[in-house]
KEDREN-877138 format. One record per residue (C-alpha): residue in one letter; x, y, z. Coordinates in nm, 3 decimals. Layout:
  rest        x        y        z
     A        X        Y        Z
...
END
This chain:
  rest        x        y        z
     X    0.384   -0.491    3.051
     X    0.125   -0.364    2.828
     X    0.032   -0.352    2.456
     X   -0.209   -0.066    2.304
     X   -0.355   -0.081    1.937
     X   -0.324    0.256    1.753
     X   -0.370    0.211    1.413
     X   -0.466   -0.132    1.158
     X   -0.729   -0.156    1.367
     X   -1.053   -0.292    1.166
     X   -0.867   -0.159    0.905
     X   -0.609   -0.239    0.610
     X   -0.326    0.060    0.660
     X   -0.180    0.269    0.934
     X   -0.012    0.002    1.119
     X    0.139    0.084    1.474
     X    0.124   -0.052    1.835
     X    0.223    0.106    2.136
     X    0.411   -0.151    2.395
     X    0.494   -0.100    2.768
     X    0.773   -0.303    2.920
     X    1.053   -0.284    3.142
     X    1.042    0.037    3.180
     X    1.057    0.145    2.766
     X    0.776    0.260    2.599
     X    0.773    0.169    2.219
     X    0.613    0.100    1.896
     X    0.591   -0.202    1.652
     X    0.517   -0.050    1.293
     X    0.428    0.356    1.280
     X    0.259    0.360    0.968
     X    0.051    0.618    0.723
     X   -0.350    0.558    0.659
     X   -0.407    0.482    0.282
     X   -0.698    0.477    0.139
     X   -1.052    0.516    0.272
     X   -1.015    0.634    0.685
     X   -1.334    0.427    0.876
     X   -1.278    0.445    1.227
     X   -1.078    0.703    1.410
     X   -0.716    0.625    1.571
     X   -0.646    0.725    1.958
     X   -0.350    0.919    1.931
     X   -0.045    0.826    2.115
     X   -0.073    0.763    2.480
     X    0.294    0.961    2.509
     X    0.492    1.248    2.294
     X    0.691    1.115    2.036
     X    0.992    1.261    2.222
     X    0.918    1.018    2.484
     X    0.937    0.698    2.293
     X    1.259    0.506    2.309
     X    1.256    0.302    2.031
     X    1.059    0.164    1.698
     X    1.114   -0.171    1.548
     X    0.972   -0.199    1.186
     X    0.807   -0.489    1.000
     X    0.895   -0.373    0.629
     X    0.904   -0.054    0.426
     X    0.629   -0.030    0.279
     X    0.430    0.359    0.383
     X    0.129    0.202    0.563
     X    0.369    0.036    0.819
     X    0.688    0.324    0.792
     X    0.500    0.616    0.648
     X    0.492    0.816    0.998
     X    0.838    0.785    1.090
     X    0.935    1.105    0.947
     X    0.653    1.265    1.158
     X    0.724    1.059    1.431
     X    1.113    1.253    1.412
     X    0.943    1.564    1.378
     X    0.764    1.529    1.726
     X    1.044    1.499    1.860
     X    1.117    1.134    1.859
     X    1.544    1.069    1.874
     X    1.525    0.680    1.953
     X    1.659    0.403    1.754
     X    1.454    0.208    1.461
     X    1.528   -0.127    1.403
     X    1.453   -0.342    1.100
     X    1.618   -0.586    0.870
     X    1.906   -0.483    0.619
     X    1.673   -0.465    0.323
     X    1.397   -0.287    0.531
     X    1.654   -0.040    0.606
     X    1.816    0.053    0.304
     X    1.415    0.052    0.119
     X    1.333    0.322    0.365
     X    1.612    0.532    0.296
     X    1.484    0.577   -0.072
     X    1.054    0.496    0.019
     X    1.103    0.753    0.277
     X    1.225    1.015    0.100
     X    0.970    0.932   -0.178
     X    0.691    1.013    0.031
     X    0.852    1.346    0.179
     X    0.851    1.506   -0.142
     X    0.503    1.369   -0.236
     X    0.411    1.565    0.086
     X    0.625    1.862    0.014
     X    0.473    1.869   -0.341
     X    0.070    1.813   -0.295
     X    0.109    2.073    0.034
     X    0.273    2.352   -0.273
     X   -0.016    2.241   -0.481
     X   -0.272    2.281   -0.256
     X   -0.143    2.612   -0.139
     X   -0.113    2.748   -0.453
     X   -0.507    2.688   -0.485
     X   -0.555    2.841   -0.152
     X   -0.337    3.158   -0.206
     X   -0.632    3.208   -0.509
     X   -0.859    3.182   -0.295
     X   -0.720    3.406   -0.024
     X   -0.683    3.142    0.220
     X   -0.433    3.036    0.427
     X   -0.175    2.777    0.308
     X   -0.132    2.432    0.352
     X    0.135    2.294    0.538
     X    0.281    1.931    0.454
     X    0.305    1.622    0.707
     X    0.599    1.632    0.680
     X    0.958    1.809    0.548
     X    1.235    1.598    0.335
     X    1.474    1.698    0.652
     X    1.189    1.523    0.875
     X    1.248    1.178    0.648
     X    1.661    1.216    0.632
     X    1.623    1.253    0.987
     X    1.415    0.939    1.047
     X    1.621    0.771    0.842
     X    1.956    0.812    1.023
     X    1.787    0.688    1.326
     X    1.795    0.356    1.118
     X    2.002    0.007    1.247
     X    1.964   -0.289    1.054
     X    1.963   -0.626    1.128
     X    2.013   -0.955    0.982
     X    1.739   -1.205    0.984
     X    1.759   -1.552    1.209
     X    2.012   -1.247    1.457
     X    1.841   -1.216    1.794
     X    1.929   -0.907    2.005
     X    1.898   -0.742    2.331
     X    1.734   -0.380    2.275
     X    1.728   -0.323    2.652
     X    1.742   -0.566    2.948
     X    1.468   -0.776    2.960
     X    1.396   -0.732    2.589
     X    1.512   -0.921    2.313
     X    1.398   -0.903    1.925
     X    1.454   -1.106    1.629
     X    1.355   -1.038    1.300
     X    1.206   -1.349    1.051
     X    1.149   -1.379    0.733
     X    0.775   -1.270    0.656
     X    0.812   -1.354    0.272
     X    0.605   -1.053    0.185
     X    0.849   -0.765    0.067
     X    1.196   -0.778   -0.004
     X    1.314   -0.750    0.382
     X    1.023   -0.783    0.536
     X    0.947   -0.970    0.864
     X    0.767   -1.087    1.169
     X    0.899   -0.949    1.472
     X    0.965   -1.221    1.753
     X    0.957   -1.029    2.113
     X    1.087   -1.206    2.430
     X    1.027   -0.957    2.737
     X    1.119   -1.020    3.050
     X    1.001   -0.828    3.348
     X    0.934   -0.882    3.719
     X    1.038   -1.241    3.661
     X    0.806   -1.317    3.436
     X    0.814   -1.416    3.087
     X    0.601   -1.323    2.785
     X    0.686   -1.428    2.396
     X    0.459   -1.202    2.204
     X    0.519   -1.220    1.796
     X    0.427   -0.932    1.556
     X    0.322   -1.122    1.206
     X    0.375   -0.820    1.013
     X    0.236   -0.912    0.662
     X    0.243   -1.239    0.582
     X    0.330   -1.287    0.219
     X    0.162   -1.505   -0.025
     X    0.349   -1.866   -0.090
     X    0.522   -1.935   -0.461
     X    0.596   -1.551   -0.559
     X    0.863   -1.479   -0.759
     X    1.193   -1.379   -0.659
     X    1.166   -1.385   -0.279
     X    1.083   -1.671   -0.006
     X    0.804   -1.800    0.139
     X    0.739   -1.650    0.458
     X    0.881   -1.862    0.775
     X    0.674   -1.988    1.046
     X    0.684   -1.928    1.415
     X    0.708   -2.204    1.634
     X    0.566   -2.092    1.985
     X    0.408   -1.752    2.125
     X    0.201   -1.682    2.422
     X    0.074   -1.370    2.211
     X    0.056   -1.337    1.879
     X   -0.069   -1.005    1.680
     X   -0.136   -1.098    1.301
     X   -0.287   -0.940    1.013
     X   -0.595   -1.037    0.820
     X   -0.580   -0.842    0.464
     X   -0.757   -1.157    0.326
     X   -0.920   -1.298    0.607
     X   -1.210   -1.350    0.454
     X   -1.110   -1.461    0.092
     X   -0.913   -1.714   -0.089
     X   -0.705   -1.620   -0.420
     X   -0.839   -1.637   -0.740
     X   -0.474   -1.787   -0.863
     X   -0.423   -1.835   -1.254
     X   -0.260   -2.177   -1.333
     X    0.027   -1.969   -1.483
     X    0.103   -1.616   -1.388
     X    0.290   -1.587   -1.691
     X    0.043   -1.697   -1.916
     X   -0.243   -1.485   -1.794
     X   -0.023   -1.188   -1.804
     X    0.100   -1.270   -2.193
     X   -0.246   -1.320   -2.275
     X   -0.348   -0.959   -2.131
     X   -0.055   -0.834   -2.374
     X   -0.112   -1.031   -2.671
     X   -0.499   -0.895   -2.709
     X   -0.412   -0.538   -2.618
     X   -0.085   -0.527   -2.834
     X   -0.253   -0.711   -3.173
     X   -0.540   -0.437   -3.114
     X   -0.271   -0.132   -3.178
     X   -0.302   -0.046   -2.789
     X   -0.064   -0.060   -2.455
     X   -0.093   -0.206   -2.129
     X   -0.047    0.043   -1.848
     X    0.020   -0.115   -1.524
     X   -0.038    0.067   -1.184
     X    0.215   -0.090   -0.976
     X    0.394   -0.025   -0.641
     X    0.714    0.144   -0.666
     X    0.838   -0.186   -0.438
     X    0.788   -0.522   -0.488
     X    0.483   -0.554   -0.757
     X    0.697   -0.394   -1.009
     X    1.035   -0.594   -0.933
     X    0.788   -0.919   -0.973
     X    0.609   -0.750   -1.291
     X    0.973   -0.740   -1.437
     X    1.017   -1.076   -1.366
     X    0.742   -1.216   -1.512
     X    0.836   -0.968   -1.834
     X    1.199   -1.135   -1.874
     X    0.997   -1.476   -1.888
     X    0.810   -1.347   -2.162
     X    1.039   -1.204   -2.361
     X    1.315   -1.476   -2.273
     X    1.010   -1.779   -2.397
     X    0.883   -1.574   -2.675
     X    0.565   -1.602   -2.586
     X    0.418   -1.231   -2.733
     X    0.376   -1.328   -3.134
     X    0.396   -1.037   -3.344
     X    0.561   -0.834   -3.140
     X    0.875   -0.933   -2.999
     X    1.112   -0.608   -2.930
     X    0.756   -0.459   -2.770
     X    0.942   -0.213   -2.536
     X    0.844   -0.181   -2.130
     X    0.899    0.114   -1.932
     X    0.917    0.142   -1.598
     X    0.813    0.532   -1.536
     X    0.896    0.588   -1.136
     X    1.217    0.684   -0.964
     X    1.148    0.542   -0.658
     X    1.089    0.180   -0.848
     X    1.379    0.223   -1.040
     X    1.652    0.252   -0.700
     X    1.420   -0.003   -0.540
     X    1.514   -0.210   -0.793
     X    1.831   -0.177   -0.743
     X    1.838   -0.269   -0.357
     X    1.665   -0.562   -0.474
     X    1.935   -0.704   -0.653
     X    2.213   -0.577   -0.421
     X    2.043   -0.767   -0.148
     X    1.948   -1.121   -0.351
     X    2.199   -1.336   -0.145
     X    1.968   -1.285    0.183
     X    1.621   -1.235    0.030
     X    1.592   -1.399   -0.335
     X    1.462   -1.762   -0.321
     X    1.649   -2.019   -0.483
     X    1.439   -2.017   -0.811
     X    1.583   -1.672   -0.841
     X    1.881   -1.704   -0.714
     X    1.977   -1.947   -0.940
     X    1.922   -1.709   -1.226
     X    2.218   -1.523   -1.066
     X    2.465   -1.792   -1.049
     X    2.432   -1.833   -1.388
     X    2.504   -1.482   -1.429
     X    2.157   -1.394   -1.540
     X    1.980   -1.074   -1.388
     X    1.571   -1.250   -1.309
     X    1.455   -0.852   -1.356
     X    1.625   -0.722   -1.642
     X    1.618   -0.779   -2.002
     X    1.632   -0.590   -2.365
     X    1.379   -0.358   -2.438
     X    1.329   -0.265   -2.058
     X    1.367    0.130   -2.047
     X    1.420    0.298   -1.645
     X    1.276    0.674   -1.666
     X    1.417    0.887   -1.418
     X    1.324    1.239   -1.559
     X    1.009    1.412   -1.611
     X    1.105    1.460   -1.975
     X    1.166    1.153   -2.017
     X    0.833    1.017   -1.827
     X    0.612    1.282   -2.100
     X    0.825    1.156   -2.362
     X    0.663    0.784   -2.323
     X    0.339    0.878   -2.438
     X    0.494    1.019   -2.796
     X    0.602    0.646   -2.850
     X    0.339    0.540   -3.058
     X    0.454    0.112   -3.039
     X    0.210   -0.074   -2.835
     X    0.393   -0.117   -2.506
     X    0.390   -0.139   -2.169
     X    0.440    0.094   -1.895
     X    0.440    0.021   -1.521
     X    0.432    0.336   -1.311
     X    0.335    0.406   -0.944
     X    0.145    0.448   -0.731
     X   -0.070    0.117   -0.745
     X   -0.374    0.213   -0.600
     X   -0.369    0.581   -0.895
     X   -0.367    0.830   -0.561
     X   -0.010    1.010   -0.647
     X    0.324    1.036   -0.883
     X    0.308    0.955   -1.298
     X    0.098    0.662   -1.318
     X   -0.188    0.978   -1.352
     X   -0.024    1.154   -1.603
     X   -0.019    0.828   -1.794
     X   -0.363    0.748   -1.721
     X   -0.497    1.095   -1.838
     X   -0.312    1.009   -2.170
     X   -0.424    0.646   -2.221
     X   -0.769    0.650   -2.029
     X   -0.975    0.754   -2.276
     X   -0.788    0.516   -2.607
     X   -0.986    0.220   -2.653
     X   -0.748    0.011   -2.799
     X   -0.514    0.025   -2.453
     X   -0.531   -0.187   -2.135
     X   -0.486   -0.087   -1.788
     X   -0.401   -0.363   -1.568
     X   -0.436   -0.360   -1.198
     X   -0.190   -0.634   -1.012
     X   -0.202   -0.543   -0.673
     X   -0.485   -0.486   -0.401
     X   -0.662   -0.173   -0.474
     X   -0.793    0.008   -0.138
     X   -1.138    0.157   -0.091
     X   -1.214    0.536   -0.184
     X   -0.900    0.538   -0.424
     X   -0.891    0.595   -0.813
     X   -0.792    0.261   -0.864
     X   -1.081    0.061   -0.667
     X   -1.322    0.350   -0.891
     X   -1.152    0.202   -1.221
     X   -1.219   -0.174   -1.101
     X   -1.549   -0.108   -1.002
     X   -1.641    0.035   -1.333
     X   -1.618    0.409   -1.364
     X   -1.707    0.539   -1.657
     X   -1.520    0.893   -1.583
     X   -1.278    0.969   -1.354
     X   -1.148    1.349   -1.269
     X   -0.733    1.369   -1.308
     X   -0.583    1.720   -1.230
     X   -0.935    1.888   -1.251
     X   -1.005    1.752   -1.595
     X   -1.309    1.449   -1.639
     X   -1.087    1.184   -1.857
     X   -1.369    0.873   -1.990
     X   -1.298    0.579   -1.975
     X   -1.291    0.406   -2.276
     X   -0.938    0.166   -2.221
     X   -1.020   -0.175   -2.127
     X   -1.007   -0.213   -1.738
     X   -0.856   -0.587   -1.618
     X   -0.756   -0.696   -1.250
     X   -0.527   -0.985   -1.302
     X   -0.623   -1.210   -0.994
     X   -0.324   -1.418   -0.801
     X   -0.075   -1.186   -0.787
     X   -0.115   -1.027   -0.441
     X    0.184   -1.028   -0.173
     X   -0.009   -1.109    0.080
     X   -0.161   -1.434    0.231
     X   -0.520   -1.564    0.145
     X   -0.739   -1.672    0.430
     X   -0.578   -2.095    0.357
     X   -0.174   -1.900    0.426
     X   -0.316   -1.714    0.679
     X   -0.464   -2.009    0.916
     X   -0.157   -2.196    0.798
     X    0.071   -1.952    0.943
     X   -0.123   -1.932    1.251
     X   -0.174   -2.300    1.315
     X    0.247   -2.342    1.352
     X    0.251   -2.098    1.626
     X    0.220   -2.318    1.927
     X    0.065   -2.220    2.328
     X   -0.116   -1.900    2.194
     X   -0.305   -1.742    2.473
     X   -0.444   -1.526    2.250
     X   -0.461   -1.412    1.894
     X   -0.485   -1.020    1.824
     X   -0.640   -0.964    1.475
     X   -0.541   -0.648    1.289
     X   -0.432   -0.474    0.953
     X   -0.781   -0.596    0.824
     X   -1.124   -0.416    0.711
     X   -1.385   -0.490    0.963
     X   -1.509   -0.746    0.778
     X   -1.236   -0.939    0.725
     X   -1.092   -0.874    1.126
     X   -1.418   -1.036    1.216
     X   -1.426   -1.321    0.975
     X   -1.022   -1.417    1.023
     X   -1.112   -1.414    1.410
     X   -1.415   -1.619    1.412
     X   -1.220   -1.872    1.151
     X   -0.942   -1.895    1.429
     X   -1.138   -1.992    1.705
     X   -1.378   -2.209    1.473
     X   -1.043   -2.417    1.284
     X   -0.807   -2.345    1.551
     X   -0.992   -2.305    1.908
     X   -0.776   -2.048    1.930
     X   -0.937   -1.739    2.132
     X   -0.924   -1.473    1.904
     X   -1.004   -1.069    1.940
     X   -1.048   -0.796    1.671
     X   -0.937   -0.481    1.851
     X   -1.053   -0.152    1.787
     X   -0.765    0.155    1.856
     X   -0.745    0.239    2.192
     X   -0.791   -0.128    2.310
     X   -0.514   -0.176    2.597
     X   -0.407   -0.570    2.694
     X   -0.218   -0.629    2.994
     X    0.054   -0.880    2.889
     X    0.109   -1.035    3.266
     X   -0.217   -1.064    3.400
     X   -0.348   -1.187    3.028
     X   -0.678   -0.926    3.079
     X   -0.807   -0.661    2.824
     X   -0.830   -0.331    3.029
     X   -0.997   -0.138    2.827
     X   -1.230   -0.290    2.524
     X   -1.258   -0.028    2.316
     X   -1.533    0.085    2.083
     X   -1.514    0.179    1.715
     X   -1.522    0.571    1.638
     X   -1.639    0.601    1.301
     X   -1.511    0.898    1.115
     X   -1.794    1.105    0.921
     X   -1.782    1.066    0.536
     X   -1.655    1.253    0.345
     X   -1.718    1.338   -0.044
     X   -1.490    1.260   -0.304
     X   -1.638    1.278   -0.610
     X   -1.334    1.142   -0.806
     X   -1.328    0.785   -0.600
     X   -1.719    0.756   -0.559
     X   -1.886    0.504   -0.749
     X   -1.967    0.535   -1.190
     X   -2.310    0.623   -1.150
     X   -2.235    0.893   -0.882
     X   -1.883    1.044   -1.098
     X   -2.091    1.126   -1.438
     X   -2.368    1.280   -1.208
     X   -2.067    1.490   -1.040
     X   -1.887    1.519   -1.415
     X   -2.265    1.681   -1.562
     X   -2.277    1.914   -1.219
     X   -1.958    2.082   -1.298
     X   -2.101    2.127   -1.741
     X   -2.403    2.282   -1.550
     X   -2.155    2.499   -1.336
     X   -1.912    2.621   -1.625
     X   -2.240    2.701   -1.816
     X   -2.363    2.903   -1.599
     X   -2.042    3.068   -1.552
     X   -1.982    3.116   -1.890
     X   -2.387    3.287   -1.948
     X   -2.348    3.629   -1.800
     X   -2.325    3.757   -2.161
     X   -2.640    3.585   -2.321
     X   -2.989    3.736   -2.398
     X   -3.163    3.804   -2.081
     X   -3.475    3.563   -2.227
     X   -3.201    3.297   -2.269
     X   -3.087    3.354   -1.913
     X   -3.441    3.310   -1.771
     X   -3.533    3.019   -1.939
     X   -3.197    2.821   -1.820
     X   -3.311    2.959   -1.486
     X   -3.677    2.811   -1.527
     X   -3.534    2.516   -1.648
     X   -3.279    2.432   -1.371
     X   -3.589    2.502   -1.109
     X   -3.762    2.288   -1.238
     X   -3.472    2.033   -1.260
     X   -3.496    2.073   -0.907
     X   -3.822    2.070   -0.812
     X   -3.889    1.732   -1.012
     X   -3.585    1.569   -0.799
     X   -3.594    1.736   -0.503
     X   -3.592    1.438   -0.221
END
């Protein structure tokens, strides 16, 4: 009976852990890196064809995103989540099949230019349908036996619509061990779903730390803060573009919305229309409000007994096309538009970003946790040009973060959840950045006397004997440039590089005394700054 960290470990994405027990080999989470990459993952200790079964924490792509590959490999076991989990796979999935299907085109399109050979994608769209077959959902509160000796239940994590914590009892050998799988652990008080639900007892316990070493900056109102960011950027002739994830963040945005329309709080400009510019968003919506019996809290919930719908209203427009998408940024009204992805990497929110970047007068307004080395940290931390599909956009819109609204716990939920969980042996810290492992580990043993450990991947923990058999070491994978994500100050150095390049592409038919003195003048460009 062993566990192995693979991914999440010292860092914020690619969840998955390998367990051994009773004879099955199996993983908690099989998720996709996002973001910056810092430390290398092992790979799997076993072929995908040789793992039995998955059971999933929630949909979103850093904790499902691999599944698909996973399939490919060869992988024909079952994966087991909760209802809502399930059905936000089928469509999340699928999403990020054809993102791979589409950037591997792209990129082989450049390649075939080049004379080089082309790219292939992760993954296929047959690779996701056929992960998603291998699907069976669950009920929350519904314990199960997978196997003999192991039984799961699924409870309520109150981060995503359907997300969980995973409570393991495995038996084996006679002996006993209750390990429990946090998952993400949502933030308390958001809108629409429930708080997340608290363990009582574990001998192990593997929980996350995204804030493990920060508290929320929570506005007194959300919906006050966000009318306020609308009611500056509307009265100035401008519109609010909102980066948002396809799941959850948007369904919330939209609730907030209704509340402002519904109160009247926007003066001046009350039929101000809001699009929501992503397919994906658009069916998740819909799963959200087929599954609001078993997931909405009773705030909204009682919205729907009255007949109300908490994430619709007039004046909310669902895109679906591309035509329609381009279409948006010929409406000349101030607005607001709320397209994925959140963190700017993929899909329209780019398109509208190279449209509305570069306006003054408009507002783009991050609401969700914006990972390292991605467009959207660059924006926050104060880019002055960005590159989008080759071209340098400035930026000129005003750039806002509005602070509370994250779905996940702040360092307070996350000792809160931790300190219900009674006989831990151990805690095992993960889905953090090294900073924040550390820190959420020290905190445990400091508040809790709780002994606490920040694996890195390959670490291997023998569940019986209660030993770590291998401690592994952090791997730290080379950098990498990416001029587009870098910081400001490095981007407009990168932006003048490629002026310098297309003139001197553009030179061969100038005056040969014009030629040399460019060349004199670059040398000595270089000679002055050479380090």
């Amino acid at each position: 009976m062993k566990i192995t960290f693979i991914g999440a470990a010292h860092e914020v994405t690619g969840s998955c852990t390998y367990v051994e027990a009773c004879g099955k080999k199996f993983l908690v989470d099989c998720g996709m890196q996002q973001g910056e990459d810092i430390f290398e993952n092992v790979p799997l200790p076993v072929a995908s064809s040789a793992i039995d079964f998955v059971l999933l924490t929630h949909a979103h792509i850093d904790h499902s995103g691999l599944l698909p590959l996973l399939y490919a490999g060869g992988f024909q076991g079952e994966i087991h989540a909760t209802e809502a989990t399930s059905s936000l796979c089928s469509v999340m999935l699928r999403d990020s099949a054809h993102i791979q299907e589409f950037e591997a085109e792209w990129r082989s399109r450049k390649a075939q230019r080049k004379g080089e050979a082309p790219y292939e994608p992760l993954y296929t769209m047959n690779d996701a349908l056929g992960a998603i077959a291998l699907f069976v959902p669950h009920r929350y509160e519904t314990s199960f036996d997978i196997c003999e000796g192991i039984n799961v239940s699924f409870r309520d994590a109150g981060h995503l619509l359907g997300s969980s914590s995973i409570i393991l009892t495995i038996t084996e050998d006679g002996c006993t061990r209750k390990i429990v799988f946090s998952g993400d652990i949502g933030n308390t008080h958001q809108p629409l779903i429930r708080d997340p639900q608290y363990v009582d007892s574990a001998d192990y316990v593997v929980i996350e730390s995204t804030y493990g070493n920060r508290l929320h900056d929570r506005p007194t109102d959300y919906v006050t803060a966000l009318a306020a960011v609308l009611q500056t950027t509307f009265d100035r002739g401008g519109s609010v573009i909102i980066p948002s994830f396809a799941v959850g963040r948007t369904q919330e945005m939209l609730y907030f919305l209704r509340h402002i329309k519904e109160e009247g709080l926007i003066s001046g400009h009350d039929d101000f229309p809001v699009y929501v510019d992503s397919p994906l968003a658009n069916e998740a919506t819909d799963i959200f409000i087929s599954n609001r019996e078993s997931c909405y809290d009773e705030e909204a919930l009682s919205f729907v007994r009255r007949g109300i719908n908490p994430i619709a209203f007039e004046g909310l427009i669902r895109t679906v096309s591309s035509d329609d998408s381009r279409a948006i940024n010929s409406d000349t009204r101030p607005k607001v538009i709320i397209s994925a992805s959140g963190m700017c990497e993929a899909g329209r929110i780019k398109h509208h970003l190279k449209h509305n970047l570069w306006k003054k007068e408009n507002t783009i307004l991050f609401v969700g946790y914006q990972a390292g080395n991605t467009l959207g940290r660059s924006l926050i931390d104060g880019a002055r040009k960005v590159k989008l599909f080759g071209e340098t956009v400035s930026v000129a819109a005003e750039i806002k973060q509005l602070p509370g609204i994250s779905g996940h716990a702040d360092l307070n939920g996350l000792i809160a959840w931790a300190s219900a969980v009674k006989g831990v042996k151990k805690f095992f810290v993960n889905h953090g950045e090294a900073s924040s492992a550390e820190n959420f580990a020290h905190t445990l043993r400091e508040k809790l006397g709780a002994d606490a450990y920040a694996p890195y991947s390959g670490a291997e923990f023998d569940l019986i004997s209660g030993e770590i058999t291998v401690d592994a070491q952090p791997v730290p994978i080379p950098k990498k440039k990416n001029t587009a994500n870098m910081n400001a100050a490095y981007v407009e150095l990168s932006a003048a590089s490629d002026r310098l390049s297309e003139l001197i592409k553009n030179s061969s038919g100038r005056a040969n005394a014009d030629m040399r003195k460019l060349t004199e003048a670059i040398n000595t460009l270089c000679d002055n700054w050479q380090l």
